[in-house]
C-alpha positions as a printed NumPy array, in Angstrom:
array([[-12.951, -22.907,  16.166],
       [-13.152, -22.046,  19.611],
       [-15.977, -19.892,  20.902],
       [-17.217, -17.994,  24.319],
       [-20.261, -17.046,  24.651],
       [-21.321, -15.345,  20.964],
       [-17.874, -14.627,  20.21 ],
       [-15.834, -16.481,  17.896],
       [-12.157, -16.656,  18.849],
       [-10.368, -16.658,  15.6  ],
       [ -6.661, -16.366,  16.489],
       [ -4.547, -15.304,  19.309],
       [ -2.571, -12.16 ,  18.877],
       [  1.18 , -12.001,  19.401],
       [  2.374,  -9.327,  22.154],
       [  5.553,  -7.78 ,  22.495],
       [  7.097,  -8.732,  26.106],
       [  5.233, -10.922,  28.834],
       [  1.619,  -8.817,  29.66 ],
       [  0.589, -10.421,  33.15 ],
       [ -2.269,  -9.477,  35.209],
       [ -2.166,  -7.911,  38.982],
       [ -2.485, -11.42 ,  40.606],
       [  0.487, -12.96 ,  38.15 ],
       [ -1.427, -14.94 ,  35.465],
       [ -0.408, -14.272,  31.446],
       [ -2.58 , -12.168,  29.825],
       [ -4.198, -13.886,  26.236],
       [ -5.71 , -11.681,  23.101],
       [ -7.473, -12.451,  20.625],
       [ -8.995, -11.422,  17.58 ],
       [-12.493, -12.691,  17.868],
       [-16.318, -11.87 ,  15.759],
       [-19.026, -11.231,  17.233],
       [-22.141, -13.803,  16.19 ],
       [-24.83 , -11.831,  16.357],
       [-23.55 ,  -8.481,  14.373],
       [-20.436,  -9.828,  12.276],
       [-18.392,  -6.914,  14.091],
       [-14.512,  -7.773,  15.049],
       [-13.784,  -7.902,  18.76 ],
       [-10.608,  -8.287,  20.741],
       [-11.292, -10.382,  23.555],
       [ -8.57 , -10.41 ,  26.902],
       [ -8.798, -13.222,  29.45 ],
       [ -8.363, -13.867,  32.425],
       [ -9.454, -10.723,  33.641],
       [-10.732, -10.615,  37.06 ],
       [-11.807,  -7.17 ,  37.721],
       [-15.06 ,  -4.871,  36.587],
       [-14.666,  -2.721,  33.236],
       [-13.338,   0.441,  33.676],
       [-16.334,   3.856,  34.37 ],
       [-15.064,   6.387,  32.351],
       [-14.757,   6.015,  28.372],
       [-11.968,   7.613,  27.056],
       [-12.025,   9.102,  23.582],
       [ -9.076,   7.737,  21.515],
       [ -9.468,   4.174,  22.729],
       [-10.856,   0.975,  21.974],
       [-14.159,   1.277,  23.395],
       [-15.012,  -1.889,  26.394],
       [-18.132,  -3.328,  25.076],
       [-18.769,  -6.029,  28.029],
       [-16.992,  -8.369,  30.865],
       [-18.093, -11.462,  29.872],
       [-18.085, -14.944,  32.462],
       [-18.016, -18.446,  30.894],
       [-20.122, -21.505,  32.237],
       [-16.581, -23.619,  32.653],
       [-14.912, -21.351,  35.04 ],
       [-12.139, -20.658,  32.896],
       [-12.099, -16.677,  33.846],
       [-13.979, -13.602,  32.91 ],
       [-12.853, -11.821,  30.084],
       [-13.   ,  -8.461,  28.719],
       [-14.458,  -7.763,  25.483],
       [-13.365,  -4.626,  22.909],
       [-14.743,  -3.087,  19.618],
       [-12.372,  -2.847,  16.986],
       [-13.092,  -0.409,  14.117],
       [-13.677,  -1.879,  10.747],
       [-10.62 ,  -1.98 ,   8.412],
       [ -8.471,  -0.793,  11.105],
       [ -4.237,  -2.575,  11.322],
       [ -1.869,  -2.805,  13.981],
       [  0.712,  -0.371,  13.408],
       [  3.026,  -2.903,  13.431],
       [  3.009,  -3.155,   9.97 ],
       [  4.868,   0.016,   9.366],
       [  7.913,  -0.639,  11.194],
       [ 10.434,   1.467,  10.058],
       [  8.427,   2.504,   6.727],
       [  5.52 ,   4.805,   8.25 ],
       [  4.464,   7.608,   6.138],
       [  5.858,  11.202,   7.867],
       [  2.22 ,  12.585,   7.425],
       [  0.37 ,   9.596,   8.469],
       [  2.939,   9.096,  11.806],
       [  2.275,  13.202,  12.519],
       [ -1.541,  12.668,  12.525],
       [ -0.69 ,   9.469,  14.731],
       [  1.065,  11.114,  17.312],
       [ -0.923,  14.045,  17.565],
       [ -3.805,  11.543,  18.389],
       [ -2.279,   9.191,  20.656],
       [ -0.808,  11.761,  22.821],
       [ -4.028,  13.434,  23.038],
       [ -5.91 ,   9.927,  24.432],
       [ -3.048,   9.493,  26.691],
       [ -3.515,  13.21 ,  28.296],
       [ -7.447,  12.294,  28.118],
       [ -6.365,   9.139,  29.887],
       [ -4.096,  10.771,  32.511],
       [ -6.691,  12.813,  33.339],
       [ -9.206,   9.823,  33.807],
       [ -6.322,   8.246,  36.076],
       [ -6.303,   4.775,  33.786],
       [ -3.024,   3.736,  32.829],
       [ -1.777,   0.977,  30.431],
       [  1.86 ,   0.162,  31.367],
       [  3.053,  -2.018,  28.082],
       [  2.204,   0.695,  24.586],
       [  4.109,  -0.814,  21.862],
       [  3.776,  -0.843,  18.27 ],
       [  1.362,  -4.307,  18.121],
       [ -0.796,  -2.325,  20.902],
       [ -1.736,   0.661,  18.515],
       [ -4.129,   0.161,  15.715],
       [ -4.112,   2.489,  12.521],
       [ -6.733,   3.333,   9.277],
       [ -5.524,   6.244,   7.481],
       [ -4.653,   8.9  ,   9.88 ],
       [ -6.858,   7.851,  12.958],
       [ -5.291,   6.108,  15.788],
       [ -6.597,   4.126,  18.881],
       [ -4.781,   2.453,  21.789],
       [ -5.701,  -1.101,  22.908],
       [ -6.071,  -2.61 ,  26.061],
       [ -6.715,   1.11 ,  27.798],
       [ -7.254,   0.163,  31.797],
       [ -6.723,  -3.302,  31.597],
       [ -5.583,  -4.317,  35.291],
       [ -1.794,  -5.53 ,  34.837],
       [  1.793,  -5.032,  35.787],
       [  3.215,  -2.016,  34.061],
       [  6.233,  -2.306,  32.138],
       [  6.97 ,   1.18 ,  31.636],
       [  5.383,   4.688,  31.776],
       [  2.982,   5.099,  28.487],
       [  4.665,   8.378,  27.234],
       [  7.776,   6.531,  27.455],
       [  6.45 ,   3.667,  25.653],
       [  4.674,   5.784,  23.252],
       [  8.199,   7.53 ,  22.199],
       [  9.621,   4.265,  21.59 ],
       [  6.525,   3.188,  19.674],
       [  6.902,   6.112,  17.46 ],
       [ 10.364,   6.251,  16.707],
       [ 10.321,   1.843,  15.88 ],
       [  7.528,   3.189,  13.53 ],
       [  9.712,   6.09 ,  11.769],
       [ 13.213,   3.93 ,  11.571],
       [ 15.546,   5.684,   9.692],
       [ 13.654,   9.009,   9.223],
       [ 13.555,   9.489,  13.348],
       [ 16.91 ,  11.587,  13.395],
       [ 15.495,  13.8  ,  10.502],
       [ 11.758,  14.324,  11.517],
       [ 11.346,  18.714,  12.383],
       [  9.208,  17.614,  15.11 ],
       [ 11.281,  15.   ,  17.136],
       [ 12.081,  18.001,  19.592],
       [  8.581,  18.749,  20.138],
       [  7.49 ,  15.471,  20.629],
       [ 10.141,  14.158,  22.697],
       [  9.473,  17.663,  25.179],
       [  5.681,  16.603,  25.155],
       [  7.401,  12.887,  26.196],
       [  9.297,  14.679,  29.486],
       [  5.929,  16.855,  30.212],
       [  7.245,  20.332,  29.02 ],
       [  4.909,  20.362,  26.724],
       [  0.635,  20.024,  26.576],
       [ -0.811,  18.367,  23.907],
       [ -2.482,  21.059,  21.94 ],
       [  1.094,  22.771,  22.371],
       [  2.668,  19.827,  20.6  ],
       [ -0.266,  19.441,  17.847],
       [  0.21 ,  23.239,  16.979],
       [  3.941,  22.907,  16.478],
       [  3.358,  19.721,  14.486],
       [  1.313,  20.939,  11.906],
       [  3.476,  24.554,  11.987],
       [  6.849,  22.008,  10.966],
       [  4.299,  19.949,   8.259],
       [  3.687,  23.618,   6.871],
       [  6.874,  24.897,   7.087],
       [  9.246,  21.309,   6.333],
       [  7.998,  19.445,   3.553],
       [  7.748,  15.739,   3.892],
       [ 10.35 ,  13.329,   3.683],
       [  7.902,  10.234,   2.617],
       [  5.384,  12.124,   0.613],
       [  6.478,   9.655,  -2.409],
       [  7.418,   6.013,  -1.108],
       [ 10.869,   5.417,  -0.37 ],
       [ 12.888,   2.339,  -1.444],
       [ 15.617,   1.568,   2.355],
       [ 19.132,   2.96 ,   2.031],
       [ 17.965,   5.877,  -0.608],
       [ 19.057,   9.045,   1.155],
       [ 17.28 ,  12.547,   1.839],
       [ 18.236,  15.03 ,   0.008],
       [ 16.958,  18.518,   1.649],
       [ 16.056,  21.514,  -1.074],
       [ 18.214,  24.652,  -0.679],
       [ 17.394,  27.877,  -1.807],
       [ 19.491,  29.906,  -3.322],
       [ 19.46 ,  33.606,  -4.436],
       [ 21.103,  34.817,  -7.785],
       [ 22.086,  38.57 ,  -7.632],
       [ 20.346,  40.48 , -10.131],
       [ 22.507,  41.604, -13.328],
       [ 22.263,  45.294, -14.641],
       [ 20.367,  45.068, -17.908],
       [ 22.764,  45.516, -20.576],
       [ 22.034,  48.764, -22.975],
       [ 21.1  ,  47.87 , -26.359],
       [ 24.144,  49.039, -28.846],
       [ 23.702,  50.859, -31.798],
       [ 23.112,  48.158, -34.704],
       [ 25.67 ,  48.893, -37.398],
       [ 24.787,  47.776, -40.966],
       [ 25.342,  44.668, -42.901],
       [ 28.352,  44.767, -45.119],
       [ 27.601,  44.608, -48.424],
       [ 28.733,  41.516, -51.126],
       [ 31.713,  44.053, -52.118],
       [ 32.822,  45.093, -49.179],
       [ 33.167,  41.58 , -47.956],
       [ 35.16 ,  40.989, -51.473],
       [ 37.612,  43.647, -50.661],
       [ 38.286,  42.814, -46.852],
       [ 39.023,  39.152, -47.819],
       [ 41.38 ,  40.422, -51.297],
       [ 42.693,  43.171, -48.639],
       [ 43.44 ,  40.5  , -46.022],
       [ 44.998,  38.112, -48.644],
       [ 47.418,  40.699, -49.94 ],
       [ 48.445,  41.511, -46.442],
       [ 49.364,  38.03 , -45.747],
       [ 51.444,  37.475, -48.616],
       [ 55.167,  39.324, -48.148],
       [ 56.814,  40.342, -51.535],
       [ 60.151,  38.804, -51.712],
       [ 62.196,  41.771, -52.913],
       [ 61.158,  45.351, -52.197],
       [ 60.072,  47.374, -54.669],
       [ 57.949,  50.695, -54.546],
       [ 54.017,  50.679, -53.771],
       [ 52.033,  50.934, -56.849],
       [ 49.939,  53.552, -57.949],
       [ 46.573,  53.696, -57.243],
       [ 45.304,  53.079, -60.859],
       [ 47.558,  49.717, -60.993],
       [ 45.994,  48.939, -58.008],
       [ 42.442,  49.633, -58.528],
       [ 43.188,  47.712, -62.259],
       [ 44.097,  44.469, -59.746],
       [ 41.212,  44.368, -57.584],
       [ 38.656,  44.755, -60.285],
       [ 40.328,  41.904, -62.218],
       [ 40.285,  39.807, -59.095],
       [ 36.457,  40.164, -57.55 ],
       [ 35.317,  40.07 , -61.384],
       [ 37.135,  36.708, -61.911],
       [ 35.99 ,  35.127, -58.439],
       [ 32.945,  36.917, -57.727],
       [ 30.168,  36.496, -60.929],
       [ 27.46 ,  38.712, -58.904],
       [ 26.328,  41.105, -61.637],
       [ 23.384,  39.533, -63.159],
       [ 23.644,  41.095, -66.497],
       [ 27.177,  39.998, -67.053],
       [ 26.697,  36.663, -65.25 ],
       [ 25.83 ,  33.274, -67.431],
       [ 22.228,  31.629, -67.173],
       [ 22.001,  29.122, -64.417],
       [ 22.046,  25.804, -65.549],
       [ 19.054,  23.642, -65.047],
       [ 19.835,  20.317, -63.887],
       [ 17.423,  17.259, -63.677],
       [ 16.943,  14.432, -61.979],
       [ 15.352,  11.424, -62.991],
       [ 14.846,   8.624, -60.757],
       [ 15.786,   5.071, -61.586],
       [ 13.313,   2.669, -63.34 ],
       [ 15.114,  -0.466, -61.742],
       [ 15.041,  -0.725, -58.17 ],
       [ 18.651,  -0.894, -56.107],
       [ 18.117,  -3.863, -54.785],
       [ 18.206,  -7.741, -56.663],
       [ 14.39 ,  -8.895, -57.701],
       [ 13.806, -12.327, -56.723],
       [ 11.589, -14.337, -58.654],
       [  8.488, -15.908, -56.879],
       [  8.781, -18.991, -58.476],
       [  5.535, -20.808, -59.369],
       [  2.391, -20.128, -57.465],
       [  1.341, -22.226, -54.883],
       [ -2.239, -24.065, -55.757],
       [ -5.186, -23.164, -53.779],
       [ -7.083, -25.942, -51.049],
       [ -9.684, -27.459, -53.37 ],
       [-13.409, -26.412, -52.1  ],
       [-14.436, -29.86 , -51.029],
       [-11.155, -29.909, -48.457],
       [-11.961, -26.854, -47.213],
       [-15.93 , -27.83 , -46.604],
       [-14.214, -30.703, -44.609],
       [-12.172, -28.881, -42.653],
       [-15.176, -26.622, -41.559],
       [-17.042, -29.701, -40.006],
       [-14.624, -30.626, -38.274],
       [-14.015, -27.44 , -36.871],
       [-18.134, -27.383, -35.971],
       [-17.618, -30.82 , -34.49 ],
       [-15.084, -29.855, -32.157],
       [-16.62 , -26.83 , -31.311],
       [-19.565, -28.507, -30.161],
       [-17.73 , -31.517, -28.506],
       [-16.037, -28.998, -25.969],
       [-19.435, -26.879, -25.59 ],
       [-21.283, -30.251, -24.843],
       [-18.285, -31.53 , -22.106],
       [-17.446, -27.717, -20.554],
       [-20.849, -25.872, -20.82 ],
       [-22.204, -24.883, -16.912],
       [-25.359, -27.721, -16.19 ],
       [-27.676, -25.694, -13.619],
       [-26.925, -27.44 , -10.04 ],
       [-29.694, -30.125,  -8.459],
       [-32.311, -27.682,  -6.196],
       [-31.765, -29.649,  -3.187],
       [-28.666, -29.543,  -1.462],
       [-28.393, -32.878,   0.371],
       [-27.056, -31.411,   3.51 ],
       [-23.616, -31.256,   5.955],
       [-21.848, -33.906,   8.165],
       [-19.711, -33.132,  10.714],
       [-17.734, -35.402,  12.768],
       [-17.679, -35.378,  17.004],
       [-15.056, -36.71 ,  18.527],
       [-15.096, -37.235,  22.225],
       [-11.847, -37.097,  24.362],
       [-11.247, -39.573,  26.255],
       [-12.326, -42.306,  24.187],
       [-15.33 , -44.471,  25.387],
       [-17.423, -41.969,  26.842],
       [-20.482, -40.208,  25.362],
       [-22.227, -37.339,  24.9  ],
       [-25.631, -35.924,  23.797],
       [-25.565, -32.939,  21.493],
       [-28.916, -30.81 ,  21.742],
       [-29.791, -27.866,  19.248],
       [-30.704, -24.489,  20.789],
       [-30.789, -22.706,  17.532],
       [-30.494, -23.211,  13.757],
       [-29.676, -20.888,  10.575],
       [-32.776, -19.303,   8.785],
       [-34.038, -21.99 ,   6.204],
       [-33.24 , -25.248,   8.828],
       [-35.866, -27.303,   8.831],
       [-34.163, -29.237,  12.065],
       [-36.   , -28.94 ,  15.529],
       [-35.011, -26.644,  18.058],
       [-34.962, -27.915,  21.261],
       [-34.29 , -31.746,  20.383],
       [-31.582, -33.737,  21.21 ],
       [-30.306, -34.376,  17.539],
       [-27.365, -36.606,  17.813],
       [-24.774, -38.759,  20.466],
       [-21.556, -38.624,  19.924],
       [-18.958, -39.58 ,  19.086],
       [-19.859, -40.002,  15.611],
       [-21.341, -38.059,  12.263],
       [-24.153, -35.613,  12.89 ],
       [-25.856, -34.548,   9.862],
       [-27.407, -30.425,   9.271],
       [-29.509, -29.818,   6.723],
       [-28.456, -25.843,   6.604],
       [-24.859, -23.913,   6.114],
       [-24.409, -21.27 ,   8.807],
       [-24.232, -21.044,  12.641],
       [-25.335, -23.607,  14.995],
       [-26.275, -22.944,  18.738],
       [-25.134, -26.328,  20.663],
       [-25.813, -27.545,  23.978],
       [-23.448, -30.823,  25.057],
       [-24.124, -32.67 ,  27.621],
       [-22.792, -35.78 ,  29.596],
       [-23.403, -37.759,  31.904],
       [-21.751, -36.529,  35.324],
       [-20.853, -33.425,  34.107],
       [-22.413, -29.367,  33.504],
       [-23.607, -28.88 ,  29.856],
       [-21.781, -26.29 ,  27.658],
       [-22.643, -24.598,  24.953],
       [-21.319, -24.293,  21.431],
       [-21.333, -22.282,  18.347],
       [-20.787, -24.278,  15.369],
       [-20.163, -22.798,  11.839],
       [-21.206, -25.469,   9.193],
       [-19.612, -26.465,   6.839],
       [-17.158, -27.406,   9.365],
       [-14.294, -29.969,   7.571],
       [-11.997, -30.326,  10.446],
       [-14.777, -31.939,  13.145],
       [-15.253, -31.055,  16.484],
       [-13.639, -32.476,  19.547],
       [-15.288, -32.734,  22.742],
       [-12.496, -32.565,  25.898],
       [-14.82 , -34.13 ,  28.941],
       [-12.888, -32.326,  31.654]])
């Protein structure tokens, strides 16, 4: 693992387009920790120009401009909040709210930044780092070639972040007026929360790609005059329903020669023969109900299948046997698998030096040692190339030297598998 100075450079970061400096060189990033206070750093070399007066709010703060023993440049060192992402990692799926709250923050830093007269020429998605609904800009007053105007860059940014959703967001207008400057900031932030109030949110619920948006409509449903209750007419009666039907019936049914209506004692004689004969309602004339009972079945409905003989128990003595073996095993795999408490002395680390080019030497001198090291400071403690041996885990302070050559200095995190290889330049 590389190091300069106190800082540990863990991996280089991957920017979108070449990033060069005012006198032409590439511009490197990485993602570095700090030694001394565990904090994550993003460290930017070469950089050969002084940090920056004026601290802008919004932006990574510039913690130092450090210069290494071997010449290799000075470099520019910046805080990076705990926990926070690039925003890279919501291309094309950032949450509406969350990219609101963004852009209402960056384009306040930039205005803070215009007003500071820094610039920073190449905003892109990798160069904006997000947790939750903050947002800071990277790499604020760094001394290179600009690409492109930031609120121009910052637009693009934004609308690489929202994919899809760009065309639909309410306040694309606002933002993209803000973008050509006929718009202030706290103009834009009021009309951005006014749409969240007003429009609700097309990614308040994640979204799987190629579902479309469906916007709510209102509608409005006339209102119906209430309907006056009618008069409630009573319930026909058993023989009034017996009549309608008989007088229905006989209507139907068309006599096949004609012959003169009947009196009204024939007829009356007719009805009551009919609705006594199909209608049994009066309870004094009317039979007693029958009683019916049911029994259920004493054999089942379905086939009984006979069991057969019964199957003879394990004897007591088998079963006696078959518990000690059971204990036996149990106590086989407690005896091979149970945790044994660890020796108290650890007997240290080795970690190989290799020296490049082969056949020359160096001596390797500690400057500091881990709490607990019993190892002493100050010493040379090995020449390499070969093993050298710490008693301790944690970070080393080195000091190589050669003959011929400047010493450097090295932090060394032990354990350390991989080695260490020493490039005589």
């Amino acid at each position: 693992m590389e190091s300069l100075g106190p800082y540990l450079l863990r991996r280089p970061l991957g920017l979108a387009g070449d990033i060069t400096t005012k006198n032409g060189q590439p511009l490197t990033v990485f993602e570095a920790q700090d030694a001394r206070t565990g904090i994550p750093v993003l460290v930017y070399r070469p950089v050969q120009a002084a940090l920056p007066e004026k601290r802008v709010e919004g932006s990574l703060p510039w913690l130092e401009a450090l210069t290494p023993e071997d010449g290799s440049g000075a470099a520019w060192i910046a805080e990076l909040p705990l926990g926070a992402v690039p925003a890279s990692r919501y291309l094309g799926s950032a949450p509406a709210e969350r990219l609101r709250d963004w852009v209402i923050a960056l384009a306040e830093t930039l205005e803070r930044a215009e007003a500071a007269h820094l610039e920073h020429g190449a905003i892109t998605p990798e160069r904006i780092w997000v947790k939750g609904s903050k947002a800071w800009l990277e790499g604020l007053g760094l001394p290179i070639q600009p690409l492109r105007p930031d609120r121009e860059g910052l637009l693009e940014s934004v609308r690489a972040l929202a994919g899809e959703d760009w065309s639909g967001l309410p306040w694309k207008g606002a933002f993209e007026a803000w973008v050509t400057g006929n718009l202030a900031a706290e103009q834009l932030r009021e009309q951005l929360q006014a749409a969240a109030q007003t429009v609700p949110s097309s990614r308040s619920a994640p979204k799987r790609r190629g579902s479309s948006r469906i916007e709510p409509e209102e509608f409005s449903f006339p209102v119906s005059p209430r309907p006056e209750p009618s008069p409630v007419e009573p319930a026909p009666t058993l023989e009034q329903k017996g009549e309608e039907t008989l007088e229905s019936a006989t209507t139907g049914i068309e006599p096949s020669d004609p012959s003169p209506p009947k009196s009204k004692a024939s007829l009356k004689v007719e009805i009551a023969e009919q609705t006594s004969a199909s209608e049994p309602l009066d309870t004094h004339q009317a039979s007693p109900p029958k009683k019916v009972r049911i029994d259920d079945p004493l054999e089942p409905p379905f086939p009984v299948i006979d069991p057969g003989y019964r199957r003879r128990a394990i004897p007591g003595w088998l079963r006696g046997v078959l518990l000690l073996l059971v204990l036996v095993g149990i106590g086989f795999l407690a005896y091979q698998y149970w945790p044994r408490p660890s020796p108290a002395t650890h007997p240290g680390f080795t970690v190989t030096f290799r020296v490049e080019p082969a056949g020359q030497n160096a001596r390797i001198e500690l400057l500091e040692a881990p709490e607990g090291s019993t190892m002493l400071v100050g010493t040379v403690i090995a020449e390499v190339p070969g093993p050298v041996f710490f008693d301790k885990a944690g970070v080393y302070r080195l000091r190589i030297r050669a003959n011929g050559r400047e010493p450097s200095e090295l932090l060394l995190e032990v354990p350390a598998p991989n080695g260490v290889n020493i490039r005589l330049r």
